[in-house]
mmCIF file of the N, C-alpha and C atoms, coordinates in Angstrom:
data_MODEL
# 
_entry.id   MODEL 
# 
loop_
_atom_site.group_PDB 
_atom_site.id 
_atom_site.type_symbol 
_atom_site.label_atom_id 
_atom_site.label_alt_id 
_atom_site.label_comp_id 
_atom_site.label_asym_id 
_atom_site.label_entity_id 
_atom_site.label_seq_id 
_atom_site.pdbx_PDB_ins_code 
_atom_site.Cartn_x 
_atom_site.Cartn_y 
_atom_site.Cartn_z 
_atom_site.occupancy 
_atom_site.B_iso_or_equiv 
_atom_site.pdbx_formal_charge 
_atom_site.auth_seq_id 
_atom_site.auth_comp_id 
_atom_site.auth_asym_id 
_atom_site.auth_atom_id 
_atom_site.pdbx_PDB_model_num 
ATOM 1   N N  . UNK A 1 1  ? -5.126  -7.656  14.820 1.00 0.00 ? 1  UNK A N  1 
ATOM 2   C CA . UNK A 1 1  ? -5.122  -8.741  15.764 1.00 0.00 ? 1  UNK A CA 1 
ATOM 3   C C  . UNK A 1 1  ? -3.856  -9.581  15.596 1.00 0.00 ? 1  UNK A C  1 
ATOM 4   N N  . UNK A 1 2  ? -3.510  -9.624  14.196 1.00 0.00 ? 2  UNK A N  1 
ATOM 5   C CA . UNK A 1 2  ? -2.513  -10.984 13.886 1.00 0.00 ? 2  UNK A CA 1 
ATOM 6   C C  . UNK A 1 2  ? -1.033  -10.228 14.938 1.00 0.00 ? 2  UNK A C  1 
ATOM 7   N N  . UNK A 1 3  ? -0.785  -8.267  14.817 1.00 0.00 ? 3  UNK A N  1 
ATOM 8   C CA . UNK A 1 3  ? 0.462   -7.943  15.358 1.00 0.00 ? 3  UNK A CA 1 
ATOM 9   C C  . UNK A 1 3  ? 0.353   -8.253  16.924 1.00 0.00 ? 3  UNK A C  1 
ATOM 10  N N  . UNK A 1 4  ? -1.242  -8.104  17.500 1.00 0.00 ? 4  UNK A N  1 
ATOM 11  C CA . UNK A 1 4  ? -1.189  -8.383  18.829 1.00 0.00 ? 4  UNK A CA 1 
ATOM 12  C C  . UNK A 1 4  ? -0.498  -9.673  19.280 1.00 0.00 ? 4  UNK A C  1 
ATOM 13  N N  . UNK A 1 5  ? -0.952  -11.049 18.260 1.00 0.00 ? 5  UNK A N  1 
ATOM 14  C CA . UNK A 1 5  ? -1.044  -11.879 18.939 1.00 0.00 ? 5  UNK A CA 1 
ATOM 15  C C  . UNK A 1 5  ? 0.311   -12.438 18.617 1.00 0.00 ? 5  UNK A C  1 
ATOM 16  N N  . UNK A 1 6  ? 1.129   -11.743 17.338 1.00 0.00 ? 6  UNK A N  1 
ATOM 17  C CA . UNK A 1 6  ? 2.716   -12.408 17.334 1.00 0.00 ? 6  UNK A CA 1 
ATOM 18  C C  . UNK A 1 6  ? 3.384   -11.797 18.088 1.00 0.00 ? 6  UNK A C  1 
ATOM 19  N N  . UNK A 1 7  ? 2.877   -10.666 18.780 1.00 0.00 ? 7  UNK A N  1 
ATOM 20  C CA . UNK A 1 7  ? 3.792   -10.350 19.688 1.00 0.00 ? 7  UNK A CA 1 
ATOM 21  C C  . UNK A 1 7  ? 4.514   -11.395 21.329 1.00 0.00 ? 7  UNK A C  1 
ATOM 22  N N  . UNK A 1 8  ? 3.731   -12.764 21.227 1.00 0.00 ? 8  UNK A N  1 
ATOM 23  C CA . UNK A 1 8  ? 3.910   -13.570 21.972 1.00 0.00 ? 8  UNK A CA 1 
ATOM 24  C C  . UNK A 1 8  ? 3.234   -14.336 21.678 1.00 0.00 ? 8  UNK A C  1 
ATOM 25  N N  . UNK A 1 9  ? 3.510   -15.077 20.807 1.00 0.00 ? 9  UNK A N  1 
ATOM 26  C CA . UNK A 1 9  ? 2.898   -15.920 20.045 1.00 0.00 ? 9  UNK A CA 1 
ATOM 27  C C  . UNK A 1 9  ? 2.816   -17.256 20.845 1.00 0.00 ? 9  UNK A C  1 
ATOM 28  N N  . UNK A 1 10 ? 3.414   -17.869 21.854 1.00 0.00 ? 10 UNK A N  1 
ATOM 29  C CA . UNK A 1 10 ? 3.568   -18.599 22.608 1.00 0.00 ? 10 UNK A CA 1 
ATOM 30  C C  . UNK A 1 10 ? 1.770   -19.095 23.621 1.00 0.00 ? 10 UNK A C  1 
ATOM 31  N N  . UNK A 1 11 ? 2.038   -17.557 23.654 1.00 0.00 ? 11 UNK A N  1 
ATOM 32  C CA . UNK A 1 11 ? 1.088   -17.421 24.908 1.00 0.00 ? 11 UNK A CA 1 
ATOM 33  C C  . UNK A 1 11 ? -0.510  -17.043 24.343 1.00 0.00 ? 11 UNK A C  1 
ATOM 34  N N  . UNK A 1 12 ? -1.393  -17.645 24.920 1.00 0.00 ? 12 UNK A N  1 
ATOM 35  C CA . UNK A 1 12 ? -2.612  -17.587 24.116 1.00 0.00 ? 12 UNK A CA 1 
ATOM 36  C C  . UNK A 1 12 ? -3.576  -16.349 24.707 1.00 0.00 ? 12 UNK A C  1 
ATOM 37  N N  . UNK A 1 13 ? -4.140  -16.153 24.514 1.00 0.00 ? 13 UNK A N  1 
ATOM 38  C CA . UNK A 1 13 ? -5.368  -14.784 24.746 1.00 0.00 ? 13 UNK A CA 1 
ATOM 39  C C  . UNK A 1 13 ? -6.317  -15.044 24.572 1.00 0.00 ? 13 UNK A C  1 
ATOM 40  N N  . UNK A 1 14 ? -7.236  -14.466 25.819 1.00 0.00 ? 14 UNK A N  1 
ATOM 41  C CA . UNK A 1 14 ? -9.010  -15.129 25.919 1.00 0.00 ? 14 UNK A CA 1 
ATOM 42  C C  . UNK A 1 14 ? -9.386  -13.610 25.189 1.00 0.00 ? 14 UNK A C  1 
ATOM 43  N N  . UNK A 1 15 ? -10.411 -14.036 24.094 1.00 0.00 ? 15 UNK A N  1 
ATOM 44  C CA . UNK A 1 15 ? -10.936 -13.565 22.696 1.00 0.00 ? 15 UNK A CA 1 
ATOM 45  C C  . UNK A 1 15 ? -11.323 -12.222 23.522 1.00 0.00 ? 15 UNK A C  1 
ATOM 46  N N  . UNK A 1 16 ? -11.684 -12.348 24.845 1.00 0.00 ? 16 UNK A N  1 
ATOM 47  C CA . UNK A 1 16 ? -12.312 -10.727 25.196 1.00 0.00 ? 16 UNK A CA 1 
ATOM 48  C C  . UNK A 1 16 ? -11.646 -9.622  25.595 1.00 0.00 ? 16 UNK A C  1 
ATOM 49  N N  . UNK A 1 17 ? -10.460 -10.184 25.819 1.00 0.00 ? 17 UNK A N  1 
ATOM 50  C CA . UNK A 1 17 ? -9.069  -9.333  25.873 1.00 0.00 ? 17 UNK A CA 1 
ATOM 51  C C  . UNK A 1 17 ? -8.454  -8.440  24.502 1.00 0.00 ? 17 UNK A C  1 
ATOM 52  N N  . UNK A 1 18 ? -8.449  -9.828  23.505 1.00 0.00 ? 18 UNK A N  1 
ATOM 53  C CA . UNK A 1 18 ? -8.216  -9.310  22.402 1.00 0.00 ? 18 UNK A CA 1 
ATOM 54  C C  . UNK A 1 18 ? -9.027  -8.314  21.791 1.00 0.00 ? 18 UNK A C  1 
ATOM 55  N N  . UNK A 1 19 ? -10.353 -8.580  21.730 1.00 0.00 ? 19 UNK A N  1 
ATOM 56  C CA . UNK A 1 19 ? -11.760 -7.576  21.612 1.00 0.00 ? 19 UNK A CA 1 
ATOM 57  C C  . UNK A 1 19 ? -11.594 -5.883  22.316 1.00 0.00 ? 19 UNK A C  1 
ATOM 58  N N  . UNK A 1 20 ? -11.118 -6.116  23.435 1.00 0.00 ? 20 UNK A N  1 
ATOM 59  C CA . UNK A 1 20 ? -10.894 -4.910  24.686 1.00 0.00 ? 20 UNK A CA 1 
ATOM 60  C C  . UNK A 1 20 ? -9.631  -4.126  24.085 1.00 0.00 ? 20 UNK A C  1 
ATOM 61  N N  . UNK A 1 21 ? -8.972  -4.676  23.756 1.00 0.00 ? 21 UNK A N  1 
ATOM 62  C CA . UNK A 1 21 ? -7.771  -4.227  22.694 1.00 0.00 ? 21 UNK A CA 1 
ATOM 63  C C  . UNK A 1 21 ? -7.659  -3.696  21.570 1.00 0.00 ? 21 UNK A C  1 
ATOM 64  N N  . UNK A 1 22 ? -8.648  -4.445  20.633 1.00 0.00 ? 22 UNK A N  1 
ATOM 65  C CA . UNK A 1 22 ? -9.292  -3.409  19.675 1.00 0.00 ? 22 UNK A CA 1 
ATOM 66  C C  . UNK A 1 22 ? -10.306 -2.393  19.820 1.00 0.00 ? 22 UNK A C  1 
ATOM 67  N N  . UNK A 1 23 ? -10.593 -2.319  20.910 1.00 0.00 ? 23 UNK A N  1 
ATOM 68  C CA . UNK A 1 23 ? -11.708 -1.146  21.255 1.00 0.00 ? 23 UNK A CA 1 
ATOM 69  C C  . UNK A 1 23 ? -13.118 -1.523  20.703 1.00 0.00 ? 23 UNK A C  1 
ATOM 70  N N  . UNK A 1 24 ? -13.420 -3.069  20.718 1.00 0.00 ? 24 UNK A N  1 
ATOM 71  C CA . UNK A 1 24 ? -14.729 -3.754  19.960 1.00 0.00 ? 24 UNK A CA 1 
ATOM 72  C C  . UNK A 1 24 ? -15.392 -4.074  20.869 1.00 0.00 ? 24 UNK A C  1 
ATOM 73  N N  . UNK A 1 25 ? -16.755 -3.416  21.345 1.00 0.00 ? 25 UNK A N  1 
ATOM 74  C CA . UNK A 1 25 ? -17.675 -2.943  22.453 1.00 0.00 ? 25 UNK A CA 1 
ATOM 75  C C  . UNK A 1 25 ? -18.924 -3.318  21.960 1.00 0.00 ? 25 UNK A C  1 
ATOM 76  N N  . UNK A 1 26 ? -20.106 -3.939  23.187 1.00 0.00 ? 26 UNK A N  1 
ATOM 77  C CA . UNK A 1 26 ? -21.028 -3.879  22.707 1.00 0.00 ? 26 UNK A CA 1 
ATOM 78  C C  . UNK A 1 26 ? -21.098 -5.196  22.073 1.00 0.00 ? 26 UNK A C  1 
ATOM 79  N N  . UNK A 1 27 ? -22.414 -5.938  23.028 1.00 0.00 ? 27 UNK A N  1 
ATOM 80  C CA . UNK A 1 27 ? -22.777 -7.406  22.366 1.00 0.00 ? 27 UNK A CA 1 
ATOM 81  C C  . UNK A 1 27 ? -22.633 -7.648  21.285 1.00 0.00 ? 27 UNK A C  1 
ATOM 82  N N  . UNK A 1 28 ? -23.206 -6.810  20.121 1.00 0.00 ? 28 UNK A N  1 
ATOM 83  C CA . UNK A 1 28 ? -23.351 -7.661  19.045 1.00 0.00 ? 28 UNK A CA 1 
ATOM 84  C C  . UNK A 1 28 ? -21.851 -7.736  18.586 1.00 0.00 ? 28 UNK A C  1 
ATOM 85  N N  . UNK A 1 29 ? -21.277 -6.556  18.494 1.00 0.00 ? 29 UNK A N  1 
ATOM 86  C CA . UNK A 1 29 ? -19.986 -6.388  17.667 1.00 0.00 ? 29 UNK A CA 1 
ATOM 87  C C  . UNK A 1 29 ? -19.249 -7.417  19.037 1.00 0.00 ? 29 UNK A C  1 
ATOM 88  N N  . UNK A 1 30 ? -19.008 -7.717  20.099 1.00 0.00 ? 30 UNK A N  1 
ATOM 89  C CA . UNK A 1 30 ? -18.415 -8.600  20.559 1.00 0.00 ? 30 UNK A CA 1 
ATOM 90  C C  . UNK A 1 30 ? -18.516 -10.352 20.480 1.00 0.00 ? 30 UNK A C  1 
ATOM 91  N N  . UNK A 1 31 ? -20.061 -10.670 19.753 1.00 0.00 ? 31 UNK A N  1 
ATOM 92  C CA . UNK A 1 31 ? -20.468 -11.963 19.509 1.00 0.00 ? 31 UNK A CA 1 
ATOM 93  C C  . UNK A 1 31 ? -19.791 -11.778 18.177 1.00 0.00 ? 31 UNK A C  1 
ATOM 94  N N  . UNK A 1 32 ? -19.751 -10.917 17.530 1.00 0.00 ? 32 UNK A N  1 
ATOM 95  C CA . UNK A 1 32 ? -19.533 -11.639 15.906 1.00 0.00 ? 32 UNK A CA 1 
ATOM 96  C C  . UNK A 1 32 ? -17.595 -11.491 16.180 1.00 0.00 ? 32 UNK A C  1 
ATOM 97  N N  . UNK A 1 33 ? -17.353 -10.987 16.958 1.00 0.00 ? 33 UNK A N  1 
ATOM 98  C CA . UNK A 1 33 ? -15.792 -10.527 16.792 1.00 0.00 ? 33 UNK A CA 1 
ATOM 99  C C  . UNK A 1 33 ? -15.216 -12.345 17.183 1.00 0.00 ? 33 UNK A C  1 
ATOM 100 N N  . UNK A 1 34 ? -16.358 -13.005 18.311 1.00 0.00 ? 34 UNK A N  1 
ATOM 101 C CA . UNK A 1 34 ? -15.954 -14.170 18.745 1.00 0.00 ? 34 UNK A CA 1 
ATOM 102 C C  . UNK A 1 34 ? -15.782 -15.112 17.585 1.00 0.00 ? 34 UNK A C  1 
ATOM 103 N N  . UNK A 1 35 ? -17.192 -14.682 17.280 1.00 0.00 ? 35 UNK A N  1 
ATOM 104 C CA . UNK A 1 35 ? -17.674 -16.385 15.770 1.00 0.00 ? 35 UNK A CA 1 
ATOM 105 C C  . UNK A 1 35 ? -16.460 -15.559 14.787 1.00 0.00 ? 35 UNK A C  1 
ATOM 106 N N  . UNK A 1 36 ? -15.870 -14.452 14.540 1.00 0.00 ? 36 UNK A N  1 
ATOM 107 C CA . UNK A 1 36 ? -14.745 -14.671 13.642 1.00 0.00 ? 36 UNK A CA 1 
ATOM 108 C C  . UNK A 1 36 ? -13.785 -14.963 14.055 1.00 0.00 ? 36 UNK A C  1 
ATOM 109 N N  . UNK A 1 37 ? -13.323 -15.112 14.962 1.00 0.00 ? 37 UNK A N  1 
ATOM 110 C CA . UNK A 1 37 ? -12.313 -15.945 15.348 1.00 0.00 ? 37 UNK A CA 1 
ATOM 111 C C  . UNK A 1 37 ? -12.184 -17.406 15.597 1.00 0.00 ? 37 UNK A C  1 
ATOM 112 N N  . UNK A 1 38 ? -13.346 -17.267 15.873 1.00 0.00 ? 38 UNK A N  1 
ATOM 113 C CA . UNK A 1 38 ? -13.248 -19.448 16.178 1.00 0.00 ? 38 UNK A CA 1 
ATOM 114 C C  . UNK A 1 38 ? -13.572 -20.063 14.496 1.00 0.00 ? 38 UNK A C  1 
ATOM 115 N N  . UNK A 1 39 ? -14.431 -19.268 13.467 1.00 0.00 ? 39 UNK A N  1 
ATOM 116 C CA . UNK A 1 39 ? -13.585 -19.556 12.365 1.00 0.00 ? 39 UNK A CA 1 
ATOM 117 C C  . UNK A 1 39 ? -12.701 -19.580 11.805 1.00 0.00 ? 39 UNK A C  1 
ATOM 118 N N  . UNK A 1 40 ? -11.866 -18.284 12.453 1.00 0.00 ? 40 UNK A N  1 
ATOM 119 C CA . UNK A 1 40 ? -10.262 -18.424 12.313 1.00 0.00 ? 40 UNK A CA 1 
ATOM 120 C C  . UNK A 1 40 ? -9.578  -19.699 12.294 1.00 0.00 ? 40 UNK A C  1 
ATOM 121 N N  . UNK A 1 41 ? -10.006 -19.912 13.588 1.00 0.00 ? 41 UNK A N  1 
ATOM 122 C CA . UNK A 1 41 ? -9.455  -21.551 14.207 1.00 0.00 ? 41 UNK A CA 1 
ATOM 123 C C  . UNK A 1 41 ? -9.897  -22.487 13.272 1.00 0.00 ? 41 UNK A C  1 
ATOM 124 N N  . UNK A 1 42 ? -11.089 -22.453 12.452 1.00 0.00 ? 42 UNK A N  1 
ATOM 125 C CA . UNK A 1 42 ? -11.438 -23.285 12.462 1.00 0.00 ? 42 UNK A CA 1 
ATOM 126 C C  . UNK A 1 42 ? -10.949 -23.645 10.779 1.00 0.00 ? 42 UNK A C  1 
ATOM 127 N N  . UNK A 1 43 ? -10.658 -22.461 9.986  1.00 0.00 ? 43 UNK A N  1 
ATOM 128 C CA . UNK A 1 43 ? -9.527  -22.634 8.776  1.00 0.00 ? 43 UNK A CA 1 
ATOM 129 C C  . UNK A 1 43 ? -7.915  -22.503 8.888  1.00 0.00 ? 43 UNK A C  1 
ATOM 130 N N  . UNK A 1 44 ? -7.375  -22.696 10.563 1.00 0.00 ? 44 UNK A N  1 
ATOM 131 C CA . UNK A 1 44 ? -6.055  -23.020 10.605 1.00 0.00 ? 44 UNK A CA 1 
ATOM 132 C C  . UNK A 1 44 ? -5.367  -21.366 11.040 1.00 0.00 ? 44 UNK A C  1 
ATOM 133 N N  . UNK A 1 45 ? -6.237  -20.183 10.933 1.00 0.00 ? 45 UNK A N  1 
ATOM 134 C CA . UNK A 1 45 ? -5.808  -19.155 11.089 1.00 0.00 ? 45 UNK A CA 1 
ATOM 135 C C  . UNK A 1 45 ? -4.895  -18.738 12.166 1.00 0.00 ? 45 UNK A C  1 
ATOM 136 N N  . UNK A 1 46 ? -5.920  -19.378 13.179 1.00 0.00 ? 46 UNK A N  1 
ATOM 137 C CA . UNK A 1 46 ? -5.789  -19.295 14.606 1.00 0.00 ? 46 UNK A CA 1 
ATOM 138 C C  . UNK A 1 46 ? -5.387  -20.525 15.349 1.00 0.00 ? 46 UNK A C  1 
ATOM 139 N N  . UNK A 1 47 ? -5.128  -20.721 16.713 1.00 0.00 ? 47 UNK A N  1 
ATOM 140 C CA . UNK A 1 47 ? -5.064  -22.303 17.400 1.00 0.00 ? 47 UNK A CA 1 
ATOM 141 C C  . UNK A 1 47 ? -6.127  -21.906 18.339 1.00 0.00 ? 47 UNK A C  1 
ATOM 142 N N  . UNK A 1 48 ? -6.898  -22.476 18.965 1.00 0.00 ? 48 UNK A N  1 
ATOM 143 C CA . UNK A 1 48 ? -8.088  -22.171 19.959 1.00 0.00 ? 48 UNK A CA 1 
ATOM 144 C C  . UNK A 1 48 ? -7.292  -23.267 21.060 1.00 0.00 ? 48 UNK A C  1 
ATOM 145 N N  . UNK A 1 49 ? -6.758  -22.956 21.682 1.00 0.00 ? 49 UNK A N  1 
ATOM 146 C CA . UNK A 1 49 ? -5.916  -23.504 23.050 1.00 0.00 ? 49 UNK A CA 1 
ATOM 147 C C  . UNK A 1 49 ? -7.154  -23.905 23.994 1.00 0.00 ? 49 UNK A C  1 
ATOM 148 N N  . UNK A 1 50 ? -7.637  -23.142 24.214 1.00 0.00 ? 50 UNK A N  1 
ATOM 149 C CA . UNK A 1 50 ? -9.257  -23.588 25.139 1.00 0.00 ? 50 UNK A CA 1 
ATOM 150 C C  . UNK A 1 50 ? -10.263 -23.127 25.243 1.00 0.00 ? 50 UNK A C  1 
ATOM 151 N N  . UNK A 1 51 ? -11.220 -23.207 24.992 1.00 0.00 ? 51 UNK A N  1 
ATOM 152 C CA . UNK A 1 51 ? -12.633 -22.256 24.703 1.00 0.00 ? 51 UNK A CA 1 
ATOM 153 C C  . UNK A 1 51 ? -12.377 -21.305 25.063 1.00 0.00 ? 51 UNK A C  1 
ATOM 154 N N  . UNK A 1 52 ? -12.419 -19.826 23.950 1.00 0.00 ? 52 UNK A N  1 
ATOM 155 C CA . UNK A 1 52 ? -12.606 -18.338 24.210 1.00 0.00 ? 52 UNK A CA 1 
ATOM 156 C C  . UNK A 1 52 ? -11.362 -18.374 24.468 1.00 0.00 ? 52 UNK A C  1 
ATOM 157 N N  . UNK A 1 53 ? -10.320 -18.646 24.178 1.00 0.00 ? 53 UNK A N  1 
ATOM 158 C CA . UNK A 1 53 ? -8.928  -18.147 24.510 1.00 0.00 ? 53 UNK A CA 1 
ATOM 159 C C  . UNK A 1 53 ? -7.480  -18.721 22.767 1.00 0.00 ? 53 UNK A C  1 
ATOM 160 N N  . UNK A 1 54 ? -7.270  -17.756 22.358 1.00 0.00 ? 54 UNK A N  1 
ATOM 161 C CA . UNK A 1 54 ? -6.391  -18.099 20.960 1.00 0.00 ? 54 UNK A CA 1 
ATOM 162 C C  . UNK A 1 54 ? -5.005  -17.680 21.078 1.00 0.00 ? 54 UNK A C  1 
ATOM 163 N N  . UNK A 1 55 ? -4.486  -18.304 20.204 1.00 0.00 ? 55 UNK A N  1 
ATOM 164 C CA . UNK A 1 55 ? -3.064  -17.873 20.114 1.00 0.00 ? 55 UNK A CA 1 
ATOM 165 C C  . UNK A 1 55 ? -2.773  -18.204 18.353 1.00 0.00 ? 55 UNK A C  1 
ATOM 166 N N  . UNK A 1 56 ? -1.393  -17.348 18.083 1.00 0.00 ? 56 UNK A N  1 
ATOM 167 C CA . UNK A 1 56 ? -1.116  -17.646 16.578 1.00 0.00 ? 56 UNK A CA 1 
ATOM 168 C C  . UNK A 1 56 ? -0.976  -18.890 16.222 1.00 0.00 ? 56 UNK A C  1 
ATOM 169 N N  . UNK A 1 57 ? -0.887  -19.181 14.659 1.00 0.00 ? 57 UNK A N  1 
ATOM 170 C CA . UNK A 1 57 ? -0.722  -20.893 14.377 1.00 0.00 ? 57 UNK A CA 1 
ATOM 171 C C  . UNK A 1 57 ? 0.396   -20.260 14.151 1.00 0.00 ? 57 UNK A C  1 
ATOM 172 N N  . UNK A 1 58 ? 1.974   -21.138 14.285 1.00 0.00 ? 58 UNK A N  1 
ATOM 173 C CA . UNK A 1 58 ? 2.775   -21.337 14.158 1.00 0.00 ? 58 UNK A CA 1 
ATOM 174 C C  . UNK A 1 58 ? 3.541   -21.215 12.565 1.00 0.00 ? 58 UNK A C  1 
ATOM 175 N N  . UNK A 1 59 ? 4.105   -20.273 12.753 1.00 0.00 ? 59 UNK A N  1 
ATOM 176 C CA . UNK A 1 59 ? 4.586   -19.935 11.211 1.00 0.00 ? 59 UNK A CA 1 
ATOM 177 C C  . UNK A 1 59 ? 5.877   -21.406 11.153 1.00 0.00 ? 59 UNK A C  1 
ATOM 178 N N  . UNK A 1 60 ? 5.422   -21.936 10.007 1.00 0.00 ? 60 UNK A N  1 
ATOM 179 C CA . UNK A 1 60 ? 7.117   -23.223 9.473  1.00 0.00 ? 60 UNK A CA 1 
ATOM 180 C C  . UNK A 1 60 ? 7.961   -22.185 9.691  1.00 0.00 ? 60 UNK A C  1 
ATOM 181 N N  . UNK A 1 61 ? 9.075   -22.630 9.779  1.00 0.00 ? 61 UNK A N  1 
ATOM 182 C CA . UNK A 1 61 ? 10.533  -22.459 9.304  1.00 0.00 ? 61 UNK A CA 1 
ATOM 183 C C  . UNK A 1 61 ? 10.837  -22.278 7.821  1.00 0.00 ? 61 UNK A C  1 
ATOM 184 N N  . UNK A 1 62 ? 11.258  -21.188 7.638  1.00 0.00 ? 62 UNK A N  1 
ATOM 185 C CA . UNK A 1 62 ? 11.820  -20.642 6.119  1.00 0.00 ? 62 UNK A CA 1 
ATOM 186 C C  . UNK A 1 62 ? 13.156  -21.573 6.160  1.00 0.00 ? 62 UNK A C  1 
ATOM 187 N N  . UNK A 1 63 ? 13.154  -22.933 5.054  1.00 0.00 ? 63 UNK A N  1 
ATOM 188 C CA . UNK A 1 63 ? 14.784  -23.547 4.795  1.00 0.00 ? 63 UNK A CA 1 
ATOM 189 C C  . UNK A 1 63 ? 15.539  -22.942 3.796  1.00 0.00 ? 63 UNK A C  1 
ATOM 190 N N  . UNK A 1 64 ? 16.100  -22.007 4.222  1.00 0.00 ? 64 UNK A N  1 
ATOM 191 C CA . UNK A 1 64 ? 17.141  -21.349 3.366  1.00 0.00 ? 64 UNK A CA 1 
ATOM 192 C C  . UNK A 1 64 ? 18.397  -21.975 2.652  1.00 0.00 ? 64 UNK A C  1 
ATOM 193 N N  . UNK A 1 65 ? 18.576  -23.486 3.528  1.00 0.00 ? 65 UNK A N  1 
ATOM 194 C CA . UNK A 1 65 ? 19.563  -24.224 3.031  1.00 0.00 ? 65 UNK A CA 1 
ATOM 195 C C  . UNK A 1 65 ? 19.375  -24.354 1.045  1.00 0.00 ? 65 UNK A C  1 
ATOM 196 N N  . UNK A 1 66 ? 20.687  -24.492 0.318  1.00 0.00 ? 66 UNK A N  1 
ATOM 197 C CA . UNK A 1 66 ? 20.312  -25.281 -0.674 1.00 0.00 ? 66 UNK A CA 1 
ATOM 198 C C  . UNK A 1 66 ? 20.073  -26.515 -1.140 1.00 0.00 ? 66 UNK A C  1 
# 
C-alpha cells in the first residue's frame, strides 16, 4: 500500500480503490482492510483527508547541511 500511495503522495485515495488494488475482496476482508487503515491514521501512518479516502503522511526533509 505504502508504494501505491507514494507514488502520488499529494493526492489522496478512497480506501476502496486502494483495497481494489490489492485484490482485497469480500466484506469481511474489506471492513477490516478499512479499520486498518483509519488506525493507520490514527498512529500518524496515514493522513485521512476525508472519510474513506487517505493519502501518505509526509516524509520531513533529510538536512544534510552541516
Amino acid at each position: 500500500m505504502k508504494a501505491i500511495l507514494q507514488q502520488a503522495p499529494e493526492h489522496a485515495r478512497r480506501a476502496e480503490d486502494l483495497a481494489a488494488t490489492l485484490g482485497i475482496t469480500g466484506k469481511k476482508k474489506l471492513h477490516s482492510s478499512y479499520v486498518q487503515m483509519s488506525a493507520w491514521s490514527s498512529r500518524g501512518r496515514l493522513v485521512k483527508a476525508v472519510p474513506g479516502t487517505y493519502r501518505i503522511t509526509p516524509q520531513p526533509a533529510i538536512d544534510t547541511a552541516p
